[in-house]
C-alpha positions in Angstrom: 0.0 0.0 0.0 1.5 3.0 -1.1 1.9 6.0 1.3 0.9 9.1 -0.8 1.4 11.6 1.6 3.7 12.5 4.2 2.5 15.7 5.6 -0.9 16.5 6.1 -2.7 19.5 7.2 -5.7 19.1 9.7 -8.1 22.0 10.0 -8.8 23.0 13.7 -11.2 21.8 15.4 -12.6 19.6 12.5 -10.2 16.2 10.9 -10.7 14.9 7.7 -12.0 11.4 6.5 -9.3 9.4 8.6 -10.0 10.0 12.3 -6.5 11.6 13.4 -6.2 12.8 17.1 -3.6 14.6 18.6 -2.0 13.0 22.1 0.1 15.3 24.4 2.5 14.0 26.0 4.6 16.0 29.0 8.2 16.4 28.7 10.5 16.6 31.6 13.3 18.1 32.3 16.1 19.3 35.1 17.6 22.4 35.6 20.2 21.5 37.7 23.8 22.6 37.9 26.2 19.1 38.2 30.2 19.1 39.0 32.1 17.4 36.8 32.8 14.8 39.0 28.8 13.7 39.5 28.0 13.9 35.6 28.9 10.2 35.1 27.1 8.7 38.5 24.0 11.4 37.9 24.0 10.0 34.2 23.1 6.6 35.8 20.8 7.2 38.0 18.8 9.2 35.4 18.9 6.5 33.2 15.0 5.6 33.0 13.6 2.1 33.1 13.8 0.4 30.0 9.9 -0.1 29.8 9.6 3.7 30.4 11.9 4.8 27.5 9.4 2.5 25.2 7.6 4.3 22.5 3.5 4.2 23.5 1.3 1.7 22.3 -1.9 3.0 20.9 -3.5 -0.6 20.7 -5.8 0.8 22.8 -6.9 4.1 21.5 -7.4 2.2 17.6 -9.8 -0.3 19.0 -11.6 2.6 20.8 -11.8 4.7 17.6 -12.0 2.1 15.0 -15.3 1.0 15.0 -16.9 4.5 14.3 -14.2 4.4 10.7 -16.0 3.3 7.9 -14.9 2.9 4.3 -16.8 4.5 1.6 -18.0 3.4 -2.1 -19.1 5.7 -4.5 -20.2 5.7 -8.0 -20.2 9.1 -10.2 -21.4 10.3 -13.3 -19.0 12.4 -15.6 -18.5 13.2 -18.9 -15.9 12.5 -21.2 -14.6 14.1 -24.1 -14.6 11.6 -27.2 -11.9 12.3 -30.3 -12.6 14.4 -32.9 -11.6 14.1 -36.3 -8.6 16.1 -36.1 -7.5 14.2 -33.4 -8.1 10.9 -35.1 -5.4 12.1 -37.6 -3.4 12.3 -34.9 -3.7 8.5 -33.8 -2.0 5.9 -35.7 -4.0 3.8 -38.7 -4.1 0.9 -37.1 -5.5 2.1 -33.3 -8.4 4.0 -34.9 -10.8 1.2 -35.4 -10.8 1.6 -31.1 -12.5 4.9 -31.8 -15.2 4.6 -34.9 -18.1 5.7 -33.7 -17.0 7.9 -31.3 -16.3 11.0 -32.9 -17.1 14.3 -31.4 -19.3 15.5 -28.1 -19.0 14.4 -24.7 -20.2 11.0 -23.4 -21.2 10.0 -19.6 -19.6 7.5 -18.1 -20.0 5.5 -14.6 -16.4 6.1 -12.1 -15.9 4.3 -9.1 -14.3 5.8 -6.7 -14.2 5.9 -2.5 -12.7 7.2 1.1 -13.1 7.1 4.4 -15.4 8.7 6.6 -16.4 8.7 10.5 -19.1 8.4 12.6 -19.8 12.2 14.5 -23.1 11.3 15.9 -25.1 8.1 17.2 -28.1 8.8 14.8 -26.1 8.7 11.5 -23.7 11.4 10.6 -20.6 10.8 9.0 -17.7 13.6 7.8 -15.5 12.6 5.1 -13.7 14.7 2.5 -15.8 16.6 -0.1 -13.7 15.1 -3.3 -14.6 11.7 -2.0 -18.7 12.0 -2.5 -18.3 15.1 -5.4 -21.1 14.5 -7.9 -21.9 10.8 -6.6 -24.6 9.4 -7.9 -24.9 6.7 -4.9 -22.9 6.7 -1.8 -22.2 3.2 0.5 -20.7 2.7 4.0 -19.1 -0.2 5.2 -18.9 -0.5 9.0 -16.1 -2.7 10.7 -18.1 -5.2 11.3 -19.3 -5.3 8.4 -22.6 -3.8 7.8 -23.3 -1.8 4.6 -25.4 1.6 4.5 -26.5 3.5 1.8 -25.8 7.0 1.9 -27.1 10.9 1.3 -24.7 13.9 1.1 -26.3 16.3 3.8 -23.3 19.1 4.0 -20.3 20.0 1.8 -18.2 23.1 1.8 -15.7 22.5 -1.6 -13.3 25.1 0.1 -12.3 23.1 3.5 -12.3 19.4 1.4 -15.1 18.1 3.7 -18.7 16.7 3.3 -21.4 15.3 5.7 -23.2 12.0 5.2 -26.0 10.8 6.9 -27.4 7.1 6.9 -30.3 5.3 8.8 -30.4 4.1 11.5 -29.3 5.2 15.5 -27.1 4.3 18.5 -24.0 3.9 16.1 -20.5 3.9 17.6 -18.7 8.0 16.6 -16.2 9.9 17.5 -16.4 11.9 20.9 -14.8 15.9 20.3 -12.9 17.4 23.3 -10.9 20.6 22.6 -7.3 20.3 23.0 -5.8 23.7 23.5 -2.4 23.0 24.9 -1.9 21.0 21.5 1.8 21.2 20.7 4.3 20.7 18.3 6.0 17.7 18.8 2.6 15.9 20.4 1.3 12.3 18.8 -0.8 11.8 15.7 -2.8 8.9 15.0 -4.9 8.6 12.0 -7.0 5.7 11.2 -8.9 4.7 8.1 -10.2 2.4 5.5 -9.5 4.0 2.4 -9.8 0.9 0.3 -12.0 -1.1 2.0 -9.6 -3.5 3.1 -10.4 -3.6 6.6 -9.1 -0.6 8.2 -5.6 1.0 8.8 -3.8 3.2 11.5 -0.3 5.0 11.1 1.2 7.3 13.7 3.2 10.7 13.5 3.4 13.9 15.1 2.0 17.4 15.2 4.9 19.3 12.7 3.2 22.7 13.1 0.2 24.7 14.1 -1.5 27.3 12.6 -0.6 27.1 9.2 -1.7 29.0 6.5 -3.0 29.4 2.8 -1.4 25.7 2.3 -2.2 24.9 -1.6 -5.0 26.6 -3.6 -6.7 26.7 -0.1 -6.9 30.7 1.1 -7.6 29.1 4.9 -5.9 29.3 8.5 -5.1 27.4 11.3 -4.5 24.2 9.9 -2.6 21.5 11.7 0.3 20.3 9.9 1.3 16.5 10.7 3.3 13.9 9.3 1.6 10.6 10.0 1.3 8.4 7.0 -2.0 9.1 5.3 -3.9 7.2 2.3 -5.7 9.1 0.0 -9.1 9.4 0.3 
């Protein structure tokens, strides 16, 4: 599975189709004054346990989330551009037999496509990113444990990449919000997903910045720049 993008940019306090949250984590430190002659016994003594010095686990916090990720299927209508005869002079005699009848206008076609999305409320709302459900023609969700839902966009805003599902159906597991305002730079990132519907993913990182601005064609602020592994979608 390829890793298409190394940083990402979260916009505060919303995430995008794959559930990230943001873990602080205190740092310590000691601003005492050692002669030379302690450095090396001090050195040992600090040393911490090796089961503190272990990176975290965040077993836990994945099989928390996870069951609110789902993975999302669409199928969209767009139109394609057929040859014309000037381009058919273009293409070599024996490939334009592929293209008789084909000749000039635009023709629909079906593309499928898909994402992920979370749960944000018991009773059926699900965020995932606009470009994900743009001009959908039918929209499914696939649960972890393996239910499918058909789905209605409800809310999209093109500018911030996100949209708002909604399915059937109640007492469905989502994702809790809490504001974090001591968020740092330097704090944990763990995104989870199920962009392509194989069963779910996670990937950790940290927060590489806060309060980023105009990032691409995007004329927004205060995003929240991280570098956990993220699928597309």
């Amino acid at each position: 599975m390829n890793k298409v993008t190394k940083l990402g940019f979260l916009k505060r306090p919303v995430m995008t189709g794959a559930a990230a949250i943001a873990l602080g984590f205190a740092a310590f430190g000691a601003g005492q004054v050692l002669q030379p002659h302690d450095i090396a016994a001090q050195a040992i003594r600090a040393r911490p346990p090796a089961a503190a010095a272990a990176l975290p686990s965040f077993a836990d916090l994945v099989e928390r989330v996870a069951p609110a990720v789902v993975a999302i299927e669409v199928v969209q209508r767009r139109s394609t551009e057929a040859p014309s005869a000037a381009d058919l002079e273009q293409i070599p005699p024996e490939f334009r037999r592929f293209f008789e009848g084909r000749q000039g206008g635009s023709r629909p076609r079906e593309v499928r496509g898909g994402g992920s999305g979370f749960f944000i409320t018991p009773n059926g709302h699900i965020v995932t990113n606009y470009h994900v459900v743009d001009e959908a023609t039918s929209i499914k969700v696939t649960m972890k444990d393996g239910r499918e839902l058909n789905a209605t966009v409800v809310g999209r805003d093109e500018r911030t990449d996100l949209a708002v599902l909604k399915v059937e159906g109640n007492n469905y597991p989502h994702v809790q919000f809490e504001p974090n305002t001591n968020l740092r730079v330097g704090d944990w990132v763990v995104a989870i997903g199920n962009p392509f519907g194989l069963g779910g993913s996670a990937s950790a990182g940290i927060v590489s910045g806060l309060g980023r601005e105009n990032v691409g064609s995007q004329n927004i602020a205060n995003f929240i720049q991280i570098d956990a592994p993220i699928n597309p979608g």
